[in-house]
N, C-alpha and C positions, 0 to 999 in steps of 0.2 A: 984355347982359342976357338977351338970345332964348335964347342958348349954356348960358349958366348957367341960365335955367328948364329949360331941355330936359334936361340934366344932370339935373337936383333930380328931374324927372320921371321920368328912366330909374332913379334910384337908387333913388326911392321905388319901383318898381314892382321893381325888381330884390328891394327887403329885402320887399316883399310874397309875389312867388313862393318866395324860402329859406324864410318863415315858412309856407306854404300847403305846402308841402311837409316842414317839418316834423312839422306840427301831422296829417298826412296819415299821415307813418311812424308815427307814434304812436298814431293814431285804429286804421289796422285793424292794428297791434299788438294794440289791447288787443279789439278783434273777434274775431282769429284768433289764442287766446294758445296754448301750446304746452302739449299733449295728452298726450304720450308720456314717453318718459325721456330718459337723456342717458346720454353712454358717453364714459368720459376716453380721448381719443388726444392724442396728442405736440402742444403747443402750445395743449391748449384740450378741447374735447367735442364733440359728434355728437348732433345728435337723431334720434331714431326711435320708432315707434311698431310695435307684436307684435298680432298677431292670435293666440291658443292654436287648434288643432284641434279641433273635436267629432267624437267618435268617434275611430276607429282615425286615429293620425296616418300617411300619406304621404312624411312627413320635415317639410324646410325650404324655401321660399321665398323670396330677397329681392328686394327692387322697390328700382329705382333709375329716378328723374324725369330729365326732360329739362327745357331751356332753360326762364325763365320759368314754373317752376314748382315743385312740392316733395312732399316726399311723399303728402299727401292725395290728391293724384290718380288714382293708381295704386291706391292702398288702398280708393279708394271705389268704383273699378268692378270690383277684381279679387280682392276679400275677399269680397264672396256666392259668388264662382263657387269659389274656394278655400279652402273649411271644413274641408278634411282636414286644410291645411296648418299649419302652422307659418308664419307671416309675419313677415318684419320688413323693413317699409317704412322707409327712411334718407333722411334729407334730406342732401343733397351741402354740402360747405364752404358756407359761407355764404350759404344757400337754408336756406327755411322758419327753424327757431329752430336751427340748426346755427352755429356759431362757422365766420370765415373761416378763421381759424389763423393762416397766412404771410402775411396781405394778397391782392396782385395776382401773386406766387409760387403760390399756389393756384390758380390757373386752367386751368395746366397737369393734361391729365386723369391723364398719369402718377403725377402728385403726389395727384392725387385718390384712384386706383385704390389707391395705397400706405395711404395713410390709411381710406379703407372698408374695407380687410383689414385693418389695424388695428384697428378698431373692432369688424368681424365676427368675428373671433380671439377677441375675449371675448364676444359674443354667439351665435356661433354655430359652435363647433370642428367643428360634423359637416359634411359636406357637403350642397351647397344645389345648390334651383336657381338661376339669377342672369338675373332680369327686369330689360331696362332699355329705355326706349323714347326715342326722341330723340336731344337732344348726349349723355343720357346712356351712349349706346351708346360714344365714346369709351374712358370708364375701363373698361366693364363688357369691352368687346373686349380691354382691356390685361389685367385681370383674368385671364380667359378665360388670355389667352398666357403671363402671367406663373405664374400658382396654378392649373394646369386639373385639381389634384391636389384644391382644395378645390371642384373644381364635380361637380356631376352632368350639367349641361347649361348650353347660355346662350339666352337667349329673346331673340331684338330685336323690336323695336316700330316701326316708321317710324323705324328709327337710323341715326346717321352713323356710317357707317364709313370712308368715299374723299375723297379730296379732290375738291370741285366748283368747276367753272366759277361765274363773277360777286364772289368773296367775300363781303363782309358786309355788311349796311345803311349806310349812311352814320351814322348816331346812334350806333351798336357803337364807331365808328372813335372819333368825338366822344367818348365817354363815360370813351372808354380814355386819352384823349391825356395826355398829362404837362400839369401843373398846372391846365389847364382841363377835364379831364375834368368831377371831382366838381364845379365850377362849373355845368357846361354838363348835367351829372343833375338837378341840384336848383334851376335855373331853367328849363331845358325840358322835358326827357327825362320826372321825374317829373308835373308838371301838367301834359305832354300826353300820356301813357299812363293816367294816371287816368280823360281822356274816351274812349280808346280800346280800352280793355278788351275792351268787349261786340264790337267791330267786330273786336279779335285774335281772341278764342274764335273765331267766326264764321270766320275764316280758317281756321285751322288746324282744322276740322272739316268745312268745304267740302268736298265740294257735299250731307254731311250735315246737319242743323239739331244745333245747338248741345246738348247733355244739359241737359234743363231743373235748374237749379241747379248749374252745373258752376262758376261763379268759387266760388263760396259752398263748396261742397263738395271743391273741391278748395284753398282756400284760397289762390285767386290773386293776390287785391290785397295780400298781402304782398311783391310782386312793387317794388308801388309803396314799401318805403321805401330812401330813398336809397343805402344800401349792399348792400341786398340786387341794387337795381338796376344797380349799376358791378357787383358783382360778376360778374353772371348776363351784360353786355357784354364782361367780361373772359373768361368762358370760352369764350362764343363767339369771340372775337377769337383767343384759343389754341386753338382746335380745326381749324383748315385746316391749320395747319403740323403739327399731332399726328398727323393720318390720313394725311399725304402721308406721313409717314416712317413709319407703324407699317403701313399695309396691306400693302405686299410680305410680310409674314409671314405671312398669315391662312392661307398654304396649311400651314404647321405648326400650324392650330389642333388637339389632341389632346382635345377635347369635343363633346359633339353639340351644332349649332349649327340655329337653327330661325328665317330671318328672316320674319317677319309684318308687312305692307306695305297698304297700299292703292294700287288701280293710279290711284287720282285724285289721290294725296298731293303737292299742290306746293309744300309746305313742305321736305323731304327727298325728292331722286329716287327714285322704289324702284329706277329702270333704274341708276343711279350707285351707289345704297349697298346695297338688299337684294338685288337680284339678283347683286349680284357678288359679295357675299362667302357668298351661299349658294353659288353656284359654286363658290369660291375652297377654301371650308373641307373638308377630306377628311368629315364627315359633316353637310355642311351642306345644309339643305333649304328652299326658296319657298314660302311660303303668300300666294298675292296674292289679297285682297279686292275683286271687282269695286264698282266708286262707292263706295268709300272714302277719306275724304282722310287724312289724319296723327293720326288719333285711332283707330287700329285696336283698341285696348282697351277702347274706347267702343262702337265701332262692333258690334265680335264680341267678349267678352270670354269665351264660351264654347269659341270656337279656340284663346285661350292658354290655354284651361285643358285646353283637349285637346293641344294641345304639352308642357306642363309632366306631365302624367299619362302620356305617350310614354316622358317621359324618367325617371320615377320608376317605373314597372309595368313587369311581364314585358315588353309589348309594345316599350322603348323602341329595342333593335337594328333592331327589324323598320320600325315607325315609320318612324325615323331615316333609313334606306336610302336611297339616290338610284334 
């Protein structure tokens, strides 16, 4: 009898958490509903959102987000500073209201970097600059190596590029596993990131204080619904094995490369990721932010805009220069 109440107990508390978590995807769904447009690529669509330039335009701009987060982010601190440009901010496969496509085959940033050129192809056949801060330096470095025909430059942001000592949180491993993943999202993973939120911001912009209104603004609690949350484990899960085999190349990158880092960032090494492949890349160059953590765009958004205007004006050979 003890057995079976306990039972009756956990199951009841089990269909309360899938329900709380349902009801949770849905809530800031309809919070944070989708702004922009949409762009058909191969298996589905792309969301994104365009900033027009006032005045004389610059050219193009695109922002691409990192882990746990989605386009808003990037657009909200880096659209005041870049009015010249042309923007278009893209939410990655299955982040923000972007379709996954392939499932847990999307994770791979190859796969990614293939499909945002796809989607940029009809959005934007000129050439760009290509801003990406975080995991999303992944596709954006493939990018780079693959298409360096379609860039003018590439901006990193606190991005991975190397592979790093430790691998990945313990919860990533959980979220990913065959059959009990999506189990072990929508009875943990999602109702204890919902308490955690304010305490992630807080990390990942240490030993800065937080950008008053940054979940809001950058529209992070859609982080919290269940798929958006496997998926956003699944890329990090594929991205250690993706820079161990893609960075021996970076010294053939043929773009001007500009890593921008905080030296306090302990979210992404800057010593692991941005100092080596500004190194590494034949016009690659360090911008280290003293007391900055992993929010460099937050922190200075006037440096990337002085990187990006390097690589668009007269100035951008002389710039560039090591």
């Amino acid at each position: 009898m003890i057995l079976r109440g306990l039972l009756l107990v956990l199951a009841l508390v089990a269909g309360g958490l899938l329900l709380y978590s349902e009801w949770l995807g849905m809530a800031v769904a309809r919070r944070f509903p989708a702004q922009g447009s949409f762009v058909a690529v191969t298996g589905g669509q792309l969301h994104y959102r365009e900033q027009a330039p006032s005045g004389d335009s610059r050219g193009t701009v695109v922002l691409i987000h990192g882990a746990s987060s989605d386009h808003a982010d990037l657009l909200a601190t880096l659209g005041p500073e870049l009015t010249h440009y042309r923007l278009i901010a893209i939410d990655r496969p299955g982040h923000g209201w972007s379709e996954r496509l392939e499932g847990s085959a999307m994770a791979d940033p190859a796969r990614q970097a293939e499909i945002l050129m796809q989607a940029l192809n009809k959005l934007a056949p000129e050439r760009f600059v290509l801003v990406a801060h975080s995991l999303g330096g992944a596709s954006a470095t493939r990018i780079a190596l693959e298409r360096p025909d379609r860039l003018r430059g590439l901006v990193l942001l606190g991005a991975v590029s190397h592979p790093w000592p430790g691998g990945i949180a313990w919860y990533h491993h959980a979220a990913t596993a065959p059959v009990i993943g999506p189990l072990f999202t929508r009875l943990i993973a999602v109702p204890l990131a919902s308490r955690l939120l304010e305490a992630g911001a807080a990390s990942v912009f240490a030993p800065k204080p937080v950008t008053p209104g940054y979940l809001d603004t950058g529209h992070i609690p859609l982080l919290l619904r269940a798929a958006t949350f496997q998926a956003n484990s699944e890329d990090i899960a594929a991205t250690l094995a993706f820079v161990s085999a893609q960075a021996p190349r970076y010294r053939s990158l043929a773009v001007p490369v500009v890593a921008i880092t905080g030296d306090s960032d302990s979210i992404v090494s800057p010593v692991i990721h941005s100092m080596a492949i500004a190194r590494e890349a034949p016009q690659g160059r360090l911008v280290l932010l003293p007391g900055v953590g992993h929010m460099p765009h937050h922190a200075a958004p006037e440096i990337v805009a002085e990187a990006i205007n390097a690589m668009t004006g007269a100035r951008s050979d002389l710039a560039l220069a090591r």
